[in-house]
N, C-alpha and C positions, 0 to 999 in steps of 0.2 A: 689804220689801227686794226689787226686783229683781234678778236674776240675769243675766250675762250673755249670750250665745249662743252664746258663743267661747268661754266658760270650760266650759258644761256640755257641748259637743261636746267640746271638750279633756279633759274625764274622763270622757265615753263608751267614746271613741277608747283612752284610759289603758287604764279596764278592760277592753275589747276587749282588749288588747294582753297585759296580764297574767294575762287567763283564757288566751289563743291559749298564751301560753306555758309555763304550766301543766299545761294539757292536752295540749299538743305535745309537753314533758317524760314525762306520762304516758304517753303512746301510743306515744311513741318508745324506750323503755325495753322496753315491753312487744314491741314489733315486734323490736328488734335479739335481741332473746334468741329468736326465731324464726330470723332470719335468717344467712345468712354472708357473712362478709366485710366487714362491718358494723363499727368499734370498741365496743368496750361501756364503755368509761368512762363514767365522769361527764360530762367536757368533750367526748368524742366525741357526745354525747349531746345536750349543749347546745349544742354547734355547728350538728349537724343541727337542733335547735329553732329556733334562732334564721336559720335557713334556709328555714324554713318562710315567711316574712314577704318574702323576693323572689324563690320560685318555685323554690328550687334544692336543696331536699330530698330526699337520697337514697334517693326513692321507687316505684324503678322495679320492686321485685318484684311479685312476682303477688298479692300480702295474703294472709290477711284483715286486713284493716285497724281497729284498736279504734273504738269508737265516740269515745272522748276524741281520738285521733291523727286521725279524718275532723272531727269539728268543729273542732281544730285547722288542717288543712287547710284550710279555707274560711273560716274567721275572720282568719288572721294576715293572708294578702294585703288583704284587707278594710281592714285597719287603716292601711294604707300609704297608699289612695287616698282612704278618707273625709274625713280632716284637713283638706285643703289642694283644696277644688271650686275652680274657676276665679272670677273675679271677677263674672261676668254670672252665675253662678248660685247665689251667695249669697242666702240671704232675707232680703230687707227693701233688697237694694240694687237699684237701676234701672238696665236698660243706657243708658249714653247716648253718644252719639257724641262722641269727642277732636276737641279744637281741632281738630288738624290736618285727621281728617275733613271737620271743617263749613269749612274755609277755602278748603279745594280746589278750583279750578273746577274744573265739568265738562268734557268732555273733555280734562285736562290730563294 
């Protein structure tokens, strides 16, 4: 049975995603109860998690930072850009030039 390419990057990408937010959970729980001013709920907690993923993580103190919240950190954004590479850099596709391209005279 072949496997798709699409499908097994799509559940790379997945699990990336729900370790990033797992761990982000962890770390972030463990961080706020150090810090102030911070909410420490639950949803206060998963908000900043799920913040994690476009950069916007209220992570401005000085840490120390847990080891699960820093691989969190560097994993979640990860997850945003790998999905979706450009078309010319997919594997197995060939760039080729659009109609329009090749019809163009030159100097026009």
């Amino acid at each position: 049975m072949r496997v798709n390419g699409a499908l097994v990057r799509g559940l790379i990408v997945l699990g990336c995603a729900a370790t990033s937010l797992i761990l982000g959970y962890i770390g972030l729980r463990t961080f706020v109860l150090h810090q102030a001013g911070l909410g420490r709920s639950w949803v206060d907690i998963l908000f900043a998690d799920v913040q994690l993923f476009v950069l916007q993580a209220p992570l401005n103190g000085p840490g120390p930072y847990s080891l699960p919240l820093q691989i969190a950190r560097f994993l979640a954004p990860g997850t945003t850009i790998v999905p979706n590479p450009p078309d010319d850099l997919r594997a197995g596709q060939r760039v080729r030039p659009s109609r329009a391209d090749s019809a163009a005279a030159p100097g026009s």
